[in-house]
C-alpha positions as CSV (number, residue, x, y, z in Angstrom):
1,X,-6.0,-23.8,-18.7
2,X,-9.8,-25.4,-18.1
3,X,-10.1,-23.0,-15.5
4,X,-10.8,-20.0,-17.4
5,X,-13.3,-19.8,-20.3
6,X,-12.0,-19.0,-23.9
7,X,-13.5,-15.9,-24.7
8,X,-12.9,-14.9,-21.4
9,X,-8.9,-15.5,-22.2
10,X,-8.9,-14.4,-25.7
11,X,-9.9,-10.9,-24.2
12,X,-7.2,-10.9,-21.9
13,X,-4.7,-11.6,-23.7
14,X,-5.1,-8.5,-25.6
15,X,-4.4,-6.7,-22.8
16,X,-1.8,-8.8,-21.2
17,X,0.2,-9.1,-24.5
18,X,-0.2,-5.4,-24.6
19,X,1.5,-5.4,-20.9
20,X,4.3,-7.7,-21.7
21,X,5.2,-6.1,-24.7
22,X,5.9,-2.4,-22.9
23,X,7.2,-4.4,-20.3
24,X,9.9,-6.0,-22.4
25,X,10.8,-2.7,-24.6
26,X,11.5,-1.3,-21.1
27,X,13.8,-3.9,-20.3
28,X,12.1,-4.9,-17.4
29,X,13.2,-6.0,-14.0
30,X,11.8,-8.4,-11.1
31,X,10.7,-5.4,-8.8
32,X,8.5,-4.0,-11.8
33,X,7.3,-7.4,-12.3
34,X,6.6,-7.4,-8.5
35,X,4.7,-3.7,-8.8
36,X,2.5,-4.6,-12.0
37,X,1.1,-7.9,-10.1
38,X,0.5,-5.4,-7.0
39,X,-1.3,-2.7,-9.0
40,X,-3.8,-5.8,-10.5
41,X,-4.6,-7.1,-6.9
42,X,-5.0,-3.9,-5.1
43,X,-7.0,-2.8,-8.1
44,X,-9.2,-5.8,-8.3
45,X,-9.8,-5.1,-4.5
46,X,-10.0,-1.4,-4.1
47,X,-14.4,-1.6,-3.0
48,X,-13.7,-5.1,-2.0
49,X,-10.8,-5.7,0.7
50,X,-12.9,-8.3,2.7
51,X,-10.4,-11.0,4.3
52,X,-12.5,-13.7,1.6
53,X,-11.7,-11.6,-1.2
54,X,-7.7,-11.8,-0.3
55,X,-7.3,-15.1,0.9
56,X,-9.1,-15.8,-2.8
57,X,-6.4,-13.7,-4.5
58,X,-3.6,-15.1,-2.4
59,X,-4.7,-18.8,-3.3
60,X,-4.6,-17.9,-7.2
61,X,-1.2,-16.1,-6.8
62,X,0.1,-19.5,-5.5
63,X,-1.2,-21.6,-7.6
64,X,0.2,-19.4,-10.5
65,X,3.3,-19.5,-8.9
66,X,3.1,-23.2,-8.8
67,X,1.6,-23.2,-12.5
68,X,5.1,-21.2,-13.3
């Protein structure tokens, strides 16, 4: 993943190892899946809901899906 700097991932993936793992002792299902990648983007735009900001976020979501 060029796209994202190292230290920049190695700091994530604290918290998103965090987030899988309560996610899997919960037995999980596709709707929370669904509602945790909601909660992200609406809180990543909450002061910034400009149509740029979106269509940004969209873009990554398919490409992630793609990435998948």
């Amino acid at each position: 993943m060029p796209y994202i700097k190292r230290h920049l991932r190695d700091n994530l993936n604290i918290h998103i190892d965090n987030l899988v793992d309560a996610m899997k002792a919960s037995d999980y299902t596709p709707g929370d899946v669904n509602y945790v990648i909601t909660c992200v983007l609406k809180g990543l735009t909450s002061d910034n809901q400009c149509y740029d900001t979106i269509n940004k976020l969209v873009g990554a979501l398919e490409c992630a899906k793609l990435e998948y």
